[in-house]
Backbone as a printed PyTorch tensor [residue, N CA C, xyz], in Angstrom:
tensor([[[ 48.9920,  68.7700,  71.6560],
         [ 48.1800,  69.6780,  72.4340],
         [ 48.2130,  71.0710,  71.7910]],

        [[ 47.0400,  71.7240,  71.8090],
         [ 47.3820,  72.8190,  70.9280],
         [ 47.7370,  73.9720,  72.0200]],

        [[ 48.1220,  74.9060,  71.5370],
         [ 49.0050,  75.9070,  72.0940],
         [ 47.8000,  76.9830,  72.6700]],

        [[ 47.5500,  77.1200,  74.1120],
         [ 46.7750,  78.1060,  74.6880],
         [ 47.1780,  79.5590,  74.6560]],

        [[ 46.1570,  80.4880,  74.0760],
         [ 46.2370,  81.5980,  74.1250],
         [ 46.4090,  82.2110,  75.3560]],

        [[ 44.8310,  82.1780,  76.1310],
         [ 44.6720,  82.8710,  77.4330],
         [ 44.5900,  81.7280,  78.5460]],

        [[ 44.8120,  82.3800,  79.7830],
         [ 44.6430,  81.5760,  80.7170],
         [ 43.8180,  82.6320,  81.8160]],

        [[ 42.7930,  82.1840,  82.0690],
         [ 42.0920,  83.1050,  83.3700],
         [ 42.3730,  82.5710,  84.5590]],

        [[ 42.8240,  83.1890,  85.5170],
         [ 43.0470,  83.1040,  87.1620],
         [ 42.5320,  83.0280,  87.9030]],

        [[ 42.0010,  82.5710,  88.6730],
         [ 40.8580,  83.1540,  89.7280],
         [ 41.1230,  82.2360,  91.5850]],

        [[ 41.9090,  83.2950,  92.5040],
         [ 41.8690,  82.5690,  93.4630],
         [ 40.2100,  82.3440,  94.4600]],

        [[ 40.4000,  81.2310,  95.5450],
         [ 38.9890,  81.0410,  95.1040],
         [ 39.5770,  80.3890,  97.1230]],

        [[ 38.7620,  81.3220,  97.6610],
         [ 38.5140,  80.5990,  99.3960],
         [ 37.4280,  80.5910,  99.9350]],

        [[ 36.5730,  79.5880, 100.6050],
         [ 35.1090,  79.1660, 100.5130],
         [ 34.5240,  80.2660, 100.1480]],

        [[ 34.5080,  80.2360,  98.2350],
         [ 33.7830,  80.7110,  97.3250],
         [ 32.6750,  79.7840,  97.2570]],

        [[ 31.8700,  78.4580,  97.9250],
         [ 31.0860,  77.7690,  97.1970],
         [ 29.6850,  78.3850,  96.6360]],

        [[ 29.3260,  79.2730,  97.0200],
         [ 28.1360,  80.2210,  96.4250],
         [ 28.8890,  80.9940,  95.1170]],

        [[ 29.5660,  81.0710,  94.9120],
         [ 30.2940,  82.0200,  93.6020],
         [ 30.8840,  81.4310,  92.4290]],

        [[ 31.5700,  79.7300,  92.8550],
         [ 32.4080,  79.0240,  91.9600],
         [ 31.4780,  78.6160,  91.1100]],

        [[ 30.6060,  78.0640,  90.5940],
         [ 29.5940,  77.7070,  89.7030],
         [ 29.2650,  79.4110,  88.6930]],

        [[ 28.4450,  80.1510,  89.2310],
         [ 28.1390,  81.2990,  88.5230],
         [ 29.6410,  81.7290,  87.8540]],

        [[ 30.8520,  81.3590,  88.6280],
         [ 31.8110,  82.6050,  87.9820],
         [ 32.6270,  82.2300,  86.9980]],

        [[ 32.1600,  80.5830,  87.3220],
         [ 32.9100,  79.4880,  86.0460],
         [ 32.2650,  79.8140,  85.1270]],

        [[ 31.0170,  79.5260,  84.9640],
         [ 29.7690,  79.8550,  83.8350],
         [ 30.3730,  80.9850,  82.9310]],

        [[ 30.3780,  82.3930,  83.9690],
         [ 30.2650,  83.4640,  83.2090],
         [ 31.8030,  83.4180,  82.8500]],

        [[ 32.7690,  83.2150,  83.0410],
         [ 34.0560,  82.9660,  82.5390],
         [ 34.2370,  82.4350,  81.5960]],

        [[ 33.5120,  80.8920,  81.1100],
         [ 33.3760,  80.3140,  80.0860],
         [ 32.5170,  81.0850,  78.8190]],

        [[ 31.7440,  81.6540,  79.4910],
         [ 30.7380,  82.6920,  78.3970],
         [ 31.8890,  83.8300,  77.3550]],

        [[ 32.5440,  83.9650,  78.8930],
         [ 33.2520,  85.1900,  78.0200],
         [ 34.5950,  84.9730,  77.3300]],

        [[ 35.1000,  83.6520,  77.6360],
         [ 36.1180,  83.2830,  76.7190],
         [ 35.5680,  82.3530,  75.4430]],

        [[ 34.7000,  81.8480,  75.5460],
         [ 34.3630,  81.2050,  74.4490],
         [ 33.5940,  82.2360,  73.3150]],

        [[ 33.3170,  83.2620,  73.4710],
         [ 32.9980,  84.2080,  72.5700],
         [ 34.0260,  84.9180,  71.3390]],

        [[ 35.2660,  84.8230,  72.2790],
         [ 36.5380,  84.8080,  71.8930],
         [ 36.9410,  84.3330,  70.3880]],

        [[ 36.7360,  82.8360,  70.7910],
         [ 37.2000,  81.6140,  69.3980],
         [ 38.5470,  81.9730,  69.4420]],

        [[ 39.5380,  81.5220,  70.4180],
         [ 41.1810,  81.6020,  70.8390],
         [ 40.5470,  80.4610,  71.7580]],

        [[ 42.1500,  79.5860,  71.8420],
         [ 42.0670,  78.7220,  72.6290],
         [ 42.3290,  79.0160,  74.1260]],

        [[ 42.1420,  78.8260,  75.0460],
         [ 41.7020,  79.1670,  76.6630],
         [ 41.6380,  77.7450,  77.6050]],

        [[ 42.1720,  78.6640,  79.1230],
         [ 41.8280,  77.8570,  79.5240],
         [ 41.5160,  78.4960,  80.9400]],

        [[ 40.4380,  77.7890,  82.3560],
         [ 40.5180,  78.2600,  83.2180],
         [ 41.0290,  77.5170,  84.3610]],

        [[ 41.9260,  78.2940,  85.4930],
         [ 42.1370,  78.0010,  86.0970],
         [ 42.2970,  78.5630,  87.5700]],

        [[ 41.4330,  78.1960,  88.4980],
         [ 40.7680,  78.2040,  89.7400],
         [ 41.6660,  77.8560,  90.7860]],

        [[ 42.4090,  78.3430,  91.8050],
         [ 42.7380,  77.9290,  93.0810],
         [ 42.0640,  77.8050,  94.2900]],

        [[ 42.0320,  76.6990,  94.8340],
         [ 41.6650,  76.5610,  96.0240],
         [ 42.8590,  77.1570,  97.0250]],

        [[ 42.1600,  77.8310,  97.8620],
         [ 43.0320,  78.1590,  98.9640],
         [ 42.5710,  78.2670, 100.5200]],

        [[ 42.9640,  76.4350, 100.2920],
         [ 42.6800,  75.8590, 101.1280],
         [ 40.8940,  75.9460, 102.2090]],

        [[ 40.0270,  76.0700, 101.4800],
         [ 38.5990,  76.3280, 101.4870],
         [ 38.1740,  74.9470, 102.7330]],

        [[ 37.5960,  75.7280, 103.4000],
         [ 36.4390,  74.8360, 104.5560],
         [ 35.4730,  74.4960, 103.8570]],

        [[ 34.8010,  74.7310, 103.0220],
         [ 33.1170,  74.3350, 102.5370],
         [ 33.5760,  73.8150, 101.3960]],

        [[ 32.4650,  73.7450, 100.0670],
         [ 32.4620,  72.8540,  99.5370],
         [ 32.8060,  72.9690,  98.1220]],

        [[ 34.1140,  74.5520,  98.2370],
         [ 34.8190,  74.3240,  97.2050],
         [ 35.1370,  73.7810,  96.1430]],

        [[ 36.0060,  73.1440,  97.0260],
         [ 36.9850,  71.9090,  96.3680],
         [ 36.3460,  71.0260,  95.5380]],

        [[ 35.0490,  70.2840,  96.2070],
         [ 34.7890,  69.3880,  95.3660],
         [ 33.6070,  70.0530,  94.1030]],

        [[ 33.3820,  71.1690,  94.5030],
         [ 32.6360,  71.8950,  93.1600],
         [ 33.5040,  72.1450,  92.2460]],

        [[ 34.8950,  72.4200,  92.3430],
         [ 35.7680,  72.4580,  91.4330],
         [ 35.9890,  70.9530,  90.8340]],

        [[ 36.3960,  69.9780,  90.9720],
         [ 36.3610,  68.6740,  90.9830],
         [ 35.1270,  68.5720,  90.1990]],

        [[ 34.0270,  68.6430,  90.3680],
         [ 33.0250,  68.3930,  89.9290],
         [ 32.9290,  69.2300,  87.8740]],

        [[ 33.4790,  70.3460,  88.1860],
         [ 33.5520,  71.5930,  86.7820],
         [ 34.7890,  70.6180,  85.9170]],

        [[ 35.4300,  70.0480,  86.6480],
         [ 37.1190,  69.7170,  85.5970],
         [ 36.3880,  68.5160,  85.4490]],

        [[ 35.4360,  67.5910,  85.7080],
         [ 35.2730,  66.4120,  85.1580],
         [ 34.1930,  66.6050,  84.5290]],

        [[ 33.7270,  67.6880,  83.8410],
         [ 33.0640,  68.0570,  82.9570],
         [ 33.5290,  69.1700,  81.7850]],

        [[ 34.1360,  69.2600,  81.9150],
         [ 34.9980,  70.5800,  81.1280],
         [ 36.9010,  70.7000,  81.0010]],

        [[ 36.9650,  69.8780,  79.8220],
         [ 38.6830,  69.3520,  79.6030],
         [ 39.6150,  71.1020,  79.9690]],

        [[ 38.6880,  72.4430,  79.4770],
         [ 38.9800,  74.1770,  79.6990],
         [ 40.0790,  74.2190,  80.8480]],

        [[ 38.9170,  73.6710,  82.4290],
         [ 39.2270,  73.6920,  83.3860],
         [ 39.7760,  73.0690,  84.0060]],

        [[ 41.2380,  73.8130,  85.2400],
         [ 41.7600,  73.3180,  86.2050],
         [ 41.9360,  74.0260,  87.6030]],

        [[ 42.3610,  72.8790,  87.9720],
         [ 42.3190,  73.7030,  89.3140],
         [ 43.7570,  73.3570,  90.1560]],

        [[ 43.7920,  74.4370,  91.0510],
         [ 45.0050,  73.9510,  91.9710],
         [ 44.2880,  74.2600,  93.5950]],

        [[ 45.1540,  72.9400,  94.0580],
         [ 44.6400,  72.6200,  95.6580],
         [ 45.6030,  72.6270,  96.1850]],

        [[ 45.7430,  74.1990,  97.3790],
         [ 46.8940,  74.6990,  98.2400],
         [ 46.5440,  74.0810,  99.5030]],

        [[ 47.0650,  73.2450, 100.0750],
         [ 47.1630,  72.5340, 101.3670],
         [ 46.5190,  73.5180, 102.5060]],

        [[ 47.3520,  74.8210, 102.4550],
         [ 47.4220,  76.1620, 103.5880],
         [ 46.4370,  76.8760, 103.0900]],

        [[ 46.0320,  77.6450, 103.8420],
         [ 45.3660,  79.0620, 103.2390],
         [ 47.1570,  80.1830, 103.0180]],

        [[ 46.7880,  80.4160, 101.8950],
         [ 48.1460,  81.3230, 101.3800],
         [ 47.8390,  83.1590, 101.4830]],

        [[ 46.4610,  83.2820, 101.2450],
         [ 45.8990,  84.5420, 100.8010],
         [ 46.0630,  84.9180,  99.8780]],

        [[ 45.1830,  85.6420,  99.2550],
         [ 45.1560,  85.9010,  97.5670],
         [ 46.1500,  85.8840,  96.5660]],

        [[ 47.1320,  86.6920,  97.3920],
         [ 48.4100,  87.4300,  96.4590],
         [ 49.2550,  85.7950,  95.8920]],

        [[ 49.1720,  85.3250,  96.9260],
         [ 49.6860,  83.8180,  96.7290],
         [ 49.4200,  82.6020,  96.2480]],

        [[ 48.0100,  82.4330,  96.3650],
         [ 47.4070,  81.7030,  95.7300],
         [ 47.0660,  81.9980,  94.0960]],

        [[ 47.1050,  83.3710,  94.1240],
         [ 47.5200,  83.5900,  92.4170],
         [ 48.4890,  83.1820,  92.0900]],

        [[ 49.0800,  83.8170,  92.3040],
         [ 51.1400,  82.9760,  92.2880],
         [ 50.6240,  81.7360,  92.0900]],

        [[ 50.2590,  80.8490,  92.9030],
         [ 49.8950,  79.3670,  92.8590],
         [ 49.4530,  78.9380,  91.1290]],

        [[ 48.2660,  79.7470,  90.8500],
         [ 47.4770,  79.5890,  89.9560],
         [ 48.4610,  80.2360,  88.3080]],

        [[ 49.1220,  81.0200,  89.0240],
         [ 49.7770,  81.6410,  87.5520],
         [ 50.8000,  80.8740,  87.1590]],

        [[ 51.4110,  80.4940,  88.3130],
         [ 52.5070,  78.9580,  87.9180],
         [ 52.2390,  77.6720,  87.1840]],

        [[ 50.6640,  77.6880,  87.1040],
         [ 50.2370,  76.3670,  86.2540],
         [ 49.5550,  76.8450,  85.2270]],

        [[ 49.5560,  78.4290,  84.9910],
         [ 48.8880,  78.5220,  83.8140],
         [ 49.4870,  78.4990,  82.7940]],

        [[ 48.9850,  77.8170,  81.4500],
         [ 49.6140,  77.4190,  80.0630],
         [ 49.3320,  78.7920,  78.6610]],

        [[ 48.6530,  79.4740,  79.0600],
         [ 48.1760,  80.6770,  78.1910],
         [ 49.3360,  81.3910,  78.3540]],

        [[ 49.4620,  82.2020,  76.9400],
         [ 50.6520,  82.8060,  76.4940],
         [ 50.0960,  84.3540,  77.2520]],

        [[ 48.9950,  84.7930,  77.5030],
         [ 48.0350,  85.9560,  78.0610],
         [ 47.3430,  85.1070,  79.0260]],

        [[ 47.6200,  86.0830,  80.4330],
         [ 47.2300,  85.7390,  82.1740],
         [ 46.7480,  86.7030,  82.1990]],

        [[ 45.0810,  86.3210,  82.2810],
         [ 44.2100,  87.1360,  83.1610],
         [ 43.4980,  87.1690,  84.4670]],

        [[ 43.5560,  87.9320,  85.4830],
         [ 43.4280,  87.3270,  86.6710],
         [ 42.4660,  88.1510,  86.9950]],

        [[ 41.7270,  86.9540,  88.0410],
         [ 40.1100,  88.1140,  88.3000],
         [ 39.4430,  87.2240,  89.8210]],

        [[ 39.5960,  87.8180,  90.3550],
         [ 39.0370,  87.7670,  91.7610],
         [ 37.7820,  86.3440,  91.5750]],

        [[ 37.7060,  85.6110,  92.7190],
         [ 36.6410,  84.6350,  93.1020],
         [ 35.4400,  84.8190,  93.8520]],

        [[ 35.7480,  85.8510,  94.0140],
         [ 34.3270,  86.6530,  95.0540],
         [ 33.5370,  87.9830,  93.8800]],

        [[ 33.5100,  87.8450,  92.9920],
         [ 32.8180,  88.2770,  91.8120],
         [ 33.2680,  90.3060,  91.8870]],

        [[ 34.4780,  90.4130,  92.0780],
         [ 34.8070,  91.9840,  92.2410],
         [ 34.9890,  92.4190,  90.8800]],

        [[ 35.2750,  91.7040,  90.3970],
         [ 35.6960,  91.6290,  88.4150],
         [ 34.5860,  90.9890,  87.5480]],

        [[ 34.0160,  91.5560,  86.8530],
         [ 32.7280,  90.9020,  85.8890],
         [ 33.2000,  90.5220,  85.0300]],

        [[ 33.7770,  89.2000,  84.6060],
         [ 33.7610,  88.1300,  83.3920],
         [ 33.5710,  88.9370,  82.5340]],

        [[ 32.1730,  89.9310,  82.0060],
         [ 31.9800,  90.0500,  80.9740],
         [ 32.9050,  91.0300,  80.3260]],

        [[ 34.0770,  91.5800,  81.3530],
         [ 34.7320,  92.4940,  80.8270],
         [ 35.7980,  91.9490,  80.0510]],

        [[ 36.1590,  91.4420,  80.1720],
         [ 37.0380,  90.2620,  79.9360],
         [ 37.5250,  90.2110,  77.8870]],

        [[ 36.6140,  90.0920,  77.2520],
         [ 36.9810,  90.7790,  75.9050],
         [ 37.6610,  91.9170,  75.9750]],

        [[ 36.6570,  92.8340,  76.0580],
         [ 37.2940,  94.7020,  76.1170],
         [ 38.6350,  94.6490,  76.9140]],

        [[ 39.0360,  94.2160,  78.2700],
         [ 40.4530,  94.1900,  78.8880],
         [ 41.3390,  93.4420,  77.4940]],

        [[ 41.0760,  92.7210,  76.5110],
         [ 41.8160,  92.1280,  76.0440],
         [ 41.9290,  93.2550,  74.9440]],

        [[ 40.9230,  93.6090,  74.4030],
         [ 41.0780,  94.4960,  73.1600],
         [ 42.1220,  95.4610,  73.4500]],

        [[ 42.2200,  96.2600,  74.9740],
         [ 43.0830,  96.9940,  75.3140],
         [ 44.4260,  96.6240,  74.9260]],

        [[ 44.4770,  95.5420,  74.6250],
         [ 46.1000,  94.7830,  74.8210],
         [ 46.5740,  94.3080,  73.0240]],

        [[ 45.7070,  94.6310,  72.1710],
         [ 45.9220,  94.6940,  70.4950],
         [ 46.8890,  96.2430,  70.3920]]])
């Protein structure tokens, strides 16, 4: 398995209007990169139709994972959740309700050379 650079975060509670667009633009902006990546999405614990839109992104995209919190935890925690399974040597974490634009996502990194 090769060795992941970044890992993106994103807790995620009936986001189902947001999880599609924010995967997209996440993938846009790490694959511009050319470092290996990966994303990873928490459910926390979502009523609508989340879950299985996530489900639906990981059986199309080896990138993506996800974690499914039984409880609703609230953000702070469900990151925690999400940062515990991330494999990237660099954790970037960015909100599921689109407060953070993906596209920044290079430039935050350049900061860090």
């Amino acid at each position: 398995m090769q060795p992941l650079e970044y890992s993106v975060v994103a807790p995620m509670h009936n986001e189902e209007g947001n999880i599609q667009a924010l995967y997209l633009d996440i993938k846009r902006a790490m694959e511009r990169l050319k470092r290996p990546y990966e994303i990873v999405f928490v459910n926390d614990a979502s009523l609508d139709t989340t879950l299985p839109k996530m489900k639906e992104i990981q059986s199309g995209d080896p990138n993506f994972h996800f974690v499914d919190l039984e409880y609703n935890v609230g953000e702070n925690w469900a990151l925690l959740a999400g940062i515990s399974k991330a494999r990237g040597d660099i954790i970037i974490t960015i909100d599921g309700d689109y407060q953070n634009d993906p596209a920044f996502i290079p430039r935050l990194l350049e900061e860090l050379s």
